[in-house]
C-alpha positions as CSV (number, residue, x, y, z in Angstrom):
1,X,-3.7,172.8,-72.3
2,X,-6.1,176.3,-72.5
3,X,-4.1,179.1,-71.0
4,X,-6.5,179.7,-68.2
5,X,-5.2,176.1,-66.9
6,X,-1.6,176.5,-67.9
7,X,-1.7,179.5,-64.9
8,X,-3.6,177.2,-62.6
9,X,-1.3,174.3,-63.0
10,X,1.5,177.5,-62.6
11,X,0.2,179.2,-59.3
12,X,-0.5,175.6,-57.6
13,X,3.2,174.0,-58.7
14,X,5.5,173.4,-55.6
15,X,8.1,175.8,-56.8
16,X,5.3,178.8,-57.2
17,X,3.8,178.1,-54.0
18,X,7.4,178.3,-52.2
19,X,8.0,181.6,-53.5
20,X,4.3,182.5,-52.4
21,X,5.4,181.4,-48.8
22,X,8.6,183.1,-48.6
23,X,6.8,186.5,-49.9
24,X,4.0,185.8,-47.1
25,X,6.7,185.4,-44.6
26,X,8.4,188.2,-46.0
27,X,5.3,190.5,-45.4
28,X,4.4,189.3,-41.7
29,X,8.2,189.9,-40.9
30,X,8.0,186.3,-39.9
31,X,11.6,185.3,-38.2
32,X,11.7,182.6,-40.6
33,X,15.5,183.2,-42.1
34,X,18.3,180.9,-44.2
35,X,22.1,181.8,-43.4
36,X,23.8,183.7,-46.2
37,X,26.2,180.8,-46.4
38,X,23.6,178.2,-46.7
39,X,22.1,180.7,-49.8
40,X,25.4,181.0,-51.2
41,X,26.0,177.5,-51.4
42,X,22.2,176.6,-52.9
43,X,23.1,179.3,-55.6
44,X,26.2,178.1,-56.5
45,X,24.7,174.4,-56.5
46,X,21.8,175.3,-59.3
47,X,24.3,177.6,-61.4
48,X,26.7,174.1,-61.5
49,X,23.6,172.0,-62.2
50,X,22.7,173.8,-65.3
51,X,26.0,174.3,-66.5
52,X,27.0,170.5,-66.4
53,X,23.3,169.3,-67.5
54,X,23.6,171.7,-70.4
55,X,27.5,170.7,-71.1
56,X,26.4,167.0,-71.5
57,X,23.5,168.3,-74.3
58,X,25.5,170.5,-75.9
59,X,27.9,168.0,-76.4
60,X,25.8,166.1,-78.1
61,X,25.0,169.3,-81.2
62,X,27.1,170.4,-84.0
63,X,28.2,174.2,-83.9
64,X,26.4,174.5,-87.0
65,X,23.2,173.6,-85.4
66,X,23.8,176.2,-82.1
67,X,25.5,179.2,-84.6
68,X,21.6,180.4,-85.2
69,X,21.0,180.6,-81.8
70,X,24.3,182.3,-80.4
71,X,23.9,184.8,-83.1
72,X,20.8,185.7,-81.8
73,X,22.2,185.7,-78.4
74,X,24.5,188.5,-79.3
75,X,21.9,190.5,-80.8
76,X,19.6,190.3,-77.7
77,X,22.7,190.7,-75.2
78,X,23.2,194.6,-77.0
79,X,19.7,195.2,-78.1
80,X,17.9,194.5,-74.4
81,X,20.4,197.1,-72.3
82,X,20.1,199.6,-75.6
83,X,16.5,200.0,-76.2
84,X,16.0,200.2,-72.4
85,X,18.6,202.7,-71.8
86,X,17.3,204.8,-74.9
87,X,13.5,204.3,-73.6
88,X,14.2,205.7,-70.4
89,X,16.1,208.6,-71.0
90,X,14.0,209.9,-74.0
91,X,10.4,208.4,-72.4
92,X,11.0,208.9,-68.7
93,X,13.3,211.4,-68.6
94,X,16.2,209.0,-66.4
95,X,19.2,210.2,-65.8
96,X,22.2,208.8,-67.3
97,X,23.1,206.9,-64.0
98,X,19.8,205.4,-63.2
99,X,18.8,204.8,-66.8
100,X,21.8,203.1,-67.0
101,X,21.5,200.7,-64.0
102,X,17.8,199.8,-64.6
103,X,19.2,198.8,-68.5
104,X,22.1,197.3,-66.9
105,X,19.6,194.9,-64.5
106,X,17.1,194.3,-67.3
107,X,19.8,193.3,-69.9
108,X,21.4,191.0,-67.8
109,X,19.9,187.4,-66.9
110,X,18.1,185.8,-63.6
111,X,19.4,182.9,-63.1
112,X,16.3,182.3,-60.6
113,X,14.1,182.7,-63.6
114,X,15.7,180.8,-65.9
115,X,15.9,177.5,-63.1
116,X,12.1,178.2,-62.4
117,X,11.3,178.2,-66.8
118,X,13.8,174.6,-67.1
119,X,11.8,173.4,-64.6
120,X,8.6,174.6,-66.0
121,X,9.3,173.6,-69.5
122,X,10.5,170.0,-68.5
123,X,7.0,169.5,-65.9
124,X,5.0,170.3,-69.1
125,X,7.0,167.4,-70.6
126,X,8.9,169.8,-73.1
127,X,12.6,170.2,-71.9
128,X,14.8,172.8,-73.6
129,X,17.9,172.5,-75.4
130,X,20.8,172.4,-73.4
131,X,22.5,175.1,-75.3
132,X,20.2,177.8,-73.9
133,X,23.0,177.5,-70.8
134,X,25.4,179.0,-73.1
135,X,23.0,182.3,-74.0
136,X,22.6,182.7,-70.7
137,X,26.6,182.8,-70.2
138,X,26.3,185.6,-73.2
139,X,23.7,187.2,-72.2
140,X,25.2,187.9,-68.3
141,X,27.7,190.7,-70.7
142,X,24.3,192.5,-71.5
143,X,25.6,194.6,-67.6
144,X,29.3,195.9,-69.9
145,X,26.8,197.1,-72.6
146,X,24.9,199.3,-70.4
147,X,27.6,200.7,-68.6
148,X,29.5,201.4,-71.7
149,X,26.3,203.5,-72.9
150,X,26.4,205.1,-69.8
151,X,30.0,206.4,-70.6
152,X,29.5,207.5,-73.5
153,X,26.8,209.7,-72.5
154,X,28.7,211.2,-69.6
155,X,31.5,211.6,-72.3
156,X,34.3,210.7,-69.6
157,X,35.0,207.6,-67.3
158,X,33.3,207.7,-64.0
159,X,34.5,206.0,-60.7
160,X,37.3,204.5,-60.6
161,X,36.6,201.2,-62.0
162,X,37.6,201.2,-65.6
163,X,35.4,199.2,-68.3
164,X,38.2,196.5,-68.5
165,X,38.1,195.5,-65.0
166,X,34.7,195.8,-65.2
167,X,34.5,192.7,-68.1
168,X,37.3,191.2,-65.9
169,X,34.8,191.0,-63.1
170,X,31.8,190.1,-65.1
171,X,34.1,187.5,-66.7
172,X,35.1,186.5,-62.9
173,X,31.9,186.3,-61.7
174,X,30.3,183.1,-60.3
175,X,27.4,183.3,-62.9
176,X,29.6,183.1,-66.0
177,X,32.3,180.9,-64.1
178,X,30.1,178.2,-62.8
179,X,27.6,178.1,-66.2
180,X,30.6,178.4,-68.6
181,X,32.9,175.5,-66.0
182,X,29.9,173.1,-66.0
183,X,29.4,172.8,-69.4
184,X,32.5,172.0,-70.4
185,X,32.5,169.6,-67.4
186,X,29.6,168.1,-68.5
187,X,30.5,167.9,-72.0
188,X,33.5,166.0,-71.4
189,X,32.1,163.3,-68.7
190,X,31.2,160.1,-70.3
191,X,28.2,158.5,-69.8
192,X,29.3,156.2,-66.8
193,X,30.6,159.4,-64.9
194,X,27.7,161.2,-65.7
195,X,25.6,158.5,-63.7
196,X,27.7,158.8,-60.5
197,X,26.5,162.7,-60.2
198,X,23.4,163.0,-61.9
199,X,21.4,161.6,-58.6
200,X,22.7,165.2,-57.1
201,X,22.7,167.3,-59.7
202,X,19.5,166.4,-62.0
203,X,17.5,164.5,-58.5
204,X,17.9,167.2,-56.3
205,X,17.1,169.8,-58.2
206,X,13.6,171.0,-57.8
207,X,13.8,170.5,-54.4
208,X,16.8,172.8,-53.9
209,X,15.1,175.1,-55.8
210,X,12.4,175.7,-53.7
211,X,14.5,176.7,-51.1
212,X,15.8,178.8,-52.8
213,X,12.7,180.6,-54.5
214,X,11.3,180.8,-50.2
215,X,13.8,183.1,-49.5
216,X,13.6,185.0,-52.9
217,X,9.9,185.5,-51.9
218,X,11.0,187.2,-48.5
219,X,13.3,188.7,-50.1
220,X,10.7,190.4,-53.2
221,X,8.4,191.5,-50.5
222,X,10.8,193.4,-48.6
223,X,11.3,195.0,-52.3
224,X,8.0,195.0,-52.3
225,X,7.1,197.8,-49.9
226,X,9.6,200.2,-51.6
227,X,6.8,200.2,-55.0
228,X,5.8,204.2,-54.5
229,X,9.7,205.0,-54.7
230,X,9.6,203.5,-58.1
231,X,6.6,205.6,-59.6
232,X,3.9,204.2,-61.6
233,X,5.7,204.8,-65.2
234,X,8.6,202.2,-63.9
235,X,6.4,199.6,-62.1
236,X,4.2,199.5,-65.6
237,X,7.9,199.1,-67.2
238,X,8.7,196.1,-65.3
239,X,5.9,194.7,-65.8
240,X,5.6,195.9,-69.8
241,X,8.7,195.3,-70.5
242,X,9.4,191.8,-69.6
243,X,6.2,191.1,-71.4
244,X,7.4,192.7,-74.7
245,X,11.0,190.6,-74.5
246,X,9.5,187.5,-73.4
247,X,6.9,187.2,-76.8
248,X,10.1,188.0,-78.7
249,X,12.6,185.8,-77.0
250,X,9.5,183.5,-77.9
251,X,9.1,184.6,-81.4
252,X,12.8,184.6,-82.1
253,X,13.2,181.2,-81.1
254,X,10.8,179.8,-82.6
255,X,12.3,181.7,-86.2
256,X,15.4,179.7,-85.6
257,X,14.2,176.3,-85.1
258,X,13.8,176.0,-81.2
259,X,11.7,173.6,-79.9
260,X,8.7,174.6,-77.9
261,X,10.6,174.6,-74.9
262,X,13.7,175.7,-75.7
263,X,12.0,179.0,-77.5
264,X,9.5,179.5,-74.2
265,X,12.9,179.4,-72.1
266,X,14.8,181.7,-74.5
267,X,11.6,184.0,-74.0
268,X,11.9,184.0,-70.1
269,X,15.8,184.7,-70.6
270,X,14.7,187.8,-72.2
271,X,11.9,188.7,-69.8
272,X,14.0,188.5,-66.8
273,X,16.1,190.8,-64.9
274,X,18.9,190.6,-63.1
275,X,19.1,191.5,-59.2
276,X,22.2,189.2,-58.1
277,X,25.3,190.2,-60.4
278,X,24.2,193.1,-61.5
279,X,23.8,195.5,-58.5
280,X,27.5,195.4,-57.5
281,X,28.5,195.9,-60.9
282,X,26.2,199.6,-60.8
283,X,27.5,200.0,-57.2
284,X,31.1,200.1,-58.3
285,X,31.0,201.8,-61.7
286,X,27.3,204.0,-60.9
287,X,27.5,205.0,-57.8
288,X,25.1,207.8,-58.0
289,X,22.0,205.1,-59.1
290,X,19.8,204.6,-56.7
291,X,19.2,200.9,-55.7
292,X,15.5,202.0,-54.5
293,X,14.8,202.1,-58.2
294,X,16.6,199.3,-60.4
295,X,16.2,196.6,-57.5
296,X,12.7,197.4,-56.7
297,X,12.2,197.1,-60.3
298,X,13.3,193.7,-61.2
299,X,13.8,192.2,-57.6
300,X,10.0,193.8,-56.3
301,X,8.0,194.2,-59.1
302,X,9.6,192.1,-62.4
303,X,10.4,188.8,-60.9
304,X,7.2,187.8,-58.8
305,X,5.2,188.7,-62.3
306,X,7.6,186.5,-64.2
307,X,7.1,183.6,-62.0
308,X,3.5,183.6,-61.2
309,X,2.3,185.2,-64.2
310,X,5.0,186.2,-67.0
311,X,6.3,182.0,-67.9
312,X,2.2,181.3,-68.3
313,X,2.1,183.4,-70.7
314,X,5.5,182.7,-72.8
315,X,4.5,179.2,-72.7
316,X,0.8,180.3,-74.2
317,X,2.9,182.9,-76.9
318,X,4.6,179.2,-77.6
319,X,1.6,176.8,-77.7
320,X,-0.2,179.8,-80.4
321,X,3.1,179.6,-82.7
322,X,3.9,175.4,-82.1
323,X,-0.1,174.7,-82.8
């Protein structure tokens, strides 16, 4: 499919044009709302979903086969949070705190993003390999790295959270917890149990996530009107620099022996940016960063591009190397 209809196909899907809606409502401060406990349970429901579908896959590969990709994993989970803390305190001129909780946001994972790409990868009839839940798992940790560069270059602790309570929450948290619980729960259901649940949790799915992507649209356009508090060098950032991890989540993947979907997912891991976890992570151990600028960065300006425009073209970087 020629890129040009790959967007098309993108910007008309249902999921695309819930978002759209719930960025439209969003900007005519429509009274269009969903409870926080409704929201709360519709993101714990997806995080389980991928976890146990991605447990049963998993299940089914050797650790020899997965080693290539967790390897990478770990390179991308310290080198994401590095470069972008190095980038904008030498480039930009951050300060420690702030460069520190954009890195923090960026080397972390959206989970929103990575439903919307296994949705997109399995509707252009290329699903992903289930062991892309467990980088996403490994890649949530990418938060500890930054704030461990941000201590160092204060040279003392600051607040009064210390770095191992901090992994204890990370570890706590209901991204790791649910992704990391589901896949072993999936990995150990046989195939008759797996039929009893699948209706709910493989069924339901696109249509639960379209809720959900409505009220992240009202949500990004209430970022949205914050863009002049960001400055022009960090909205080209989010939108450069989810561009430049995506092709080499892409490229990476596609090194190690991904398939076509699984590398195009890999490269939307690395193109998003967290704005769920991460943000109380910087409130307790950054207090000083200001939330105008990392979650108008990845909430307001990173994650619409990655979902109407940023997984076109990861799929396109894939289609180039895949022929």
């Amino acid at each position: 499919m020629p890129g040009f209809d790959i967007l098309l196909a993108n910007l008309l899907s249902p999921i695309v044009l819930a978002f759209v809606l719930g960025a439209v409502a969003g900007f005519i401060r429509s009274e269009l709302e969903l409870p926080e406990p409704v929201l709360k349970l519709i993101s714990i429901y997806l995080l389980f979903s991928i976890g146990l579908t991605g447990g049963r896959e998993l299940a089914q590969v050797a650790f020899a086969e997965v080693a290539p990709l967790l390897g990478l994993a770990l390179v991308l989970t310290v080198a994401i949070p590095g470069i972008t803390f190095l980038l904008l305190r030498r480039a930009a001129g951050f300060d420690v705190q702030n460069a520190a909780a954009v890195a923090a946001h960026y080397g972390s994972v959206s989970s929103v993003t990575f439903f919307a790409a296994i949705a997109f990868a399995r509707a252009m009839d290329r699903p992903a390999e289930g062991s892309l839940t467990a980088v996403v798992a490994l890649m949530e940790w990418g938060v500890i790295v930054a704030l461990v560069l941000a201590r160092i270059s204060m040279g003392r602790a600051n607040g009064t959270m210390s770095l191992g309570q901090l992994a204890a929450d990370t570890l706590r948290g209901r991204g790791i917890l649910l992704l990391s619980g589901g896949m072993v729960i999936g990995a150990l259901s046989t195939d008759a149990q797996w039929q009893q649940i699948s209706p709910v949790y493989e069924g339901l799915f696109r249509g639960v996530l379209m809720i959900f992507l409505l009220e992240m649209g009202m949500t990004a356009a209430r970022q949205a009107r914050d863009f002049a508090r960001v400055g022009r060098f960090l909205t080209a950032f989010a939108i450069l620099s989810p561009i430049a991890w995506g092709v080499v989540g892409v490229v990476a993947g596609h090194a190690i022996g991904l398939s076509q979907g699984g590398a195009f997912v890999l490269g939307a891991i690395c193109a998003s940016a967290s704005y769920i976890d991460a943000p109380a992570a910087c409130r307790a151990a950054l207090p000083e960063a200001s939330p105008g600028i990392y979650l108008t960065a990845s909430l307001g300006v990173t994650f619409p591009f990655n979902l109407v425009l940023g997984l076109p073209l990861y799929w396109q970087v894939g289609a180039w190397l895949y022929g």
